[in-house]
C-alpha positions, 0 to 999 in steps of 0.5 A: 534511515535509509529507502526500505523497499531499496528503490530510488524515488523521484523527489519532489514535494509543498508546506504545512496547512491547518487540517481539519479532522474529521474522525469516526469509530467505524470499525473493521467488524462493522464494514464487515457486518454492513456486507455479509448479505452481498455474498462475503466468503472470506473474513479474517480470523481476528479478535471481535472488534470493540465497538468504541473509539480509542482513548482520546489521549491515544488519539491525539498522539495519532493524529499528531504523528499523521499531522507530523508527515503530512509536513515532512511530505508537503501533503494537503491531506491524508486519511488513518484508520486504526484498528485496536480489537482490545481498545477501539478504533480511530478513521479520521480523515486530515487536511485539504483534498486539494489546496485551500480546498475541501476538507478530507472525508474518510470515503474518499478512495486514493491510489492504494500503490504497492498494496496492489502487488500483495493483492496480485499474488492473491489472484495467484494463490486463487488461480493455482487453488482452481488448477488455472496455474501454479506457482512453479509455472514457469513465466514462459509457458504464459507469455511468448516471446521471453526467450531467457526467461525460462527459468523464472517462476509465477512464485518468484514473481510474486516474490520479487526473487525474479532478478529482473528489474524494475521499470519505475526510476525511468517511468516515473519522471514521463508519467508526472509530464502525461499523467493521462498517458495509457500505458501498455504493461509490455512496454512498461516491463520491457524498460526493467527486462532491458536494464539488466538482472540484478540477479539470479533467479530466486537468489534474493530480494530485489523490489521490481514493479516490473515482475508484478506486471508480468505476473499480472499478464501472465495470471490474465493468460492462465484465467482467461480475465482481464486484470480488473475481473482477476481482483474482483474474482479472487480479491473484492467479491470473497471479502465485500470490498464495493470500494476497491477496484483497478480502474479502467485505463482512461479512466480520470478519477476526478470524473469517475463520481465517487469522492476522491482524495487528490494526489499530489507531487511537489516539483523542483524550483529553480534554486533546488528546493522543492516548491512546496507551497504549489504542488502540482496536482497528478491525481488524473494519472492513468491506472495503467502507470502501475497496472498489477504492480500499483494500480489498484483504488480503494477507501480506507475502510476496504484498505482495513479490511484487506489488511487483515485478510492478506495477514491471516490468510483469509481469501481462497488459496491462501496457504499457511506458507506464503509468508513461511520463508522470509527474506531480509529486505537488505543486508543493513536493515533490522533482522525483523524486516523481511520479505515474502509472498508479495508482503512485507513483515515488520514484527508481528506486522505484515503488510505493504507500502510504497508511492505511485504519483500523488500518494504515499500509502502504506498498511499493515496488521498483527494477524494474532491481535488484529491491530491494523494500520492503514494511511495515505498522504496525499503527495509523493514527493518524499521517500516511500519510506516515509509511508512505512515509517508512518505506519510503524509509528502508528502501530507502536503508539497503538499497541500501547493503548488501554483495554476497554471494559471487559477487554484485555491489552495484548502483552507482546509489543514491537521491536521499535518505539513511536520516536524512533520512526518519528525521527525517521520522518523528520529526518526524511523531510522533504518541506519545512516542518513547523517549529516547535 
């Protein structure tokens, strides 16, 4: 299949280790409950989360599907959590943090990627609730010097309907040689302003980190905080996220004292395949390499939580209509693949994936069953995609778990089966899988 978000991604990528599971039944109504005395104001409107794990055999399929792309992408590690209200829970932490290293743990934070971009159009919808901005402002009445630019709107930015380009095929390669490097956003956005419109302002779908960057200043502008105050404000203080935040520029997270999960990319070897066996260790890269667009951290039980927020519309401006006019992805992909408001909908799922160097993430939840998805493999060497496709495989063995006692299983599935999407993985591989 072919790259979902329609962007071309550095390749790059390692081999298959033994992993260690290290697994908990850490539901999403538990984290929740943990921070209702820190002044939560905003919980998703989800079925009450059984309080059991999920059925071993539901499990072990799980695990062996994470186990699968964590071959196919050459990661050391990775971190699932599974939320099924109806049947149980399942956050397990897979593999190495670093090579040989220490096992993975489920507190680990990781680079969250595209997730960012939703949670930049949350900042949007609050701001415009508070009368700061509004969607139909025009992106030059925030920043100057954008002559042409006049016809492009806060709301298409969000969109990602702008027509302007994105910045990350010609960035990417430099952030992997200076990891640490500080980036400025205009210097980032102005590698997609100069490569040419791919189209006509809300026209179409066309994936630009480059538009979430300038919505990101144009919202520092009209709220009068900086980036990582807008996502406290609007995003991590209404739903009790302490693990979820966008780091200081300079900022190493090897060094910053929470346990982190380390990012990898795999280069090429001389002959043309990836050096799978030694990857090249990026987990050091600057927060400012994605900014609004793909900068933001966070741990898997934040990640849970936020899922399902951005789904049901929970945090303050959400509006019933974020979501209410999809757009297709691509012409050549399924009908029920579509975009909107900063978010992808897969079925009944919404949610975001992507890459940003070190790390493959994606997530996604039902609003009406509360089923929620969320993944990170620790190297980014493979298609983005592949973050997807793993998500889609989880989701669809997951709706098919048992109800526990006294519960009862959703009948609605999805338009897609679990090997479907594992063949997607193999067939996106990047490093040798284990025979067999």
């Amino acid at each position: 299949m072919e790259d979902l978000s329609g962007v071309e991604m550095p390749q790059y990528n390692r081999a298959r280790r033994t992993a260690s599971v290290i697994a908990g039944a850490v539901g999403i109504a538990l984290a929740l409950a943990a921070c209702s005395t820190g002044g939560v104001s905003a919980v998703p409107d989800v079925p009450e989360q059984v309080d059991a794990a999920l059925p071993g055999e539901t499990q072990q399929q799980l695990q062996a599907a994470v186990e699968r792309a964590m071959a196919a992408t050459g990661s050391t590690g990775a971190i699932v959590g599974v939320w099924a209200p109806w049947s149980g829970t399942w956050v397990a932490g897979l593999g190495t943090t670093t090579v040989g290293g220490e096992a993975v743990s489920t507190d680990m934070r990781f680079r969250v990627g595209n997730v960012t971009r939703a949670m930049t159009c949350d900042v949007l919808d609050g701001a415009a609730e508070r009368g700061l901005v509004s969607h139909d402002d025009s992106l030059t009445d925030w920043i100057t010097g954008m002559a042409g630019y006049e016809d492009i709107t806060l709301g298409q930015l969000c969109d990602s309907t702008s027509g302007i380009a994105a910045f990350g095929g010609v960035v990417s390669p430099r952030m992997l040689v200076t990891p640490q490097r500080v980036w400025s956003p205009k210097e980032l956005a102005s590698y997609g302003m100069g490569a040419g419109r791919t189209g006509g302002p809300g026209a179409a779908y066309s994936d630009s980190d480059t538009g979430y960057v300038l919505l990101g200043l144009a919202l520092e502008r009209a709220t009068g905080m900086d980036a990582a105050e807008m996502y406290e404000t609007f995003v991590t203080e209404p739903l009790g996220l302490d693990d979820t935040l966008l780091p200081a520029p300079t900022t190493d997270l090897t060094e910053a004292g929470s346990p982190v999960l380390h990012g990898y990319y795999s280069p090429p070897t001389p002959e043309g395949p990836l050096n799978c066996a030694e990857p090249t260790d990026i987990t050091s890269l600057s927060s400012s390499a994605g900014f609004t667009a793909s900068g933001v951290v966070s741990d898997i039980d934040d990640l849970g939580v936020y899922l399902q927020a951005l789904a049901t519309g929970a945090l303050p401006g959400a509006s019933d209509d974020r979501f209410a006019a999809p757009l297709p992805v691509a012409a050549d992909l399924p009908a029920w693949y579509t975009t909107d408001g900063g978010a992808y909908q897969a079925g009944s799922l919404i949610g975001q994936f992507g890459s940003v160097p070190g790390y493959i993430t994606a997530g996604f939840a039902d609003p009406a069953t509360g089923m929620t998805v969320a993944v990170v493999l620790n190297n980014s060497s493979a298609n983005a995609g592949v973050g997807a496709y793993l998500a889609w495989e989880l989701a669809a063995i997951t709706s098919k778990a048992p109800a526990a006692s006294g519960q009862t299983a959703p009948s609605a599935g999805l338009p897609w089966t679990p090997e479907q999407y594992a063949e997607s993985i193999v067939a996106n591989a990047v490093c040798p899988l284990p025979e067999g």
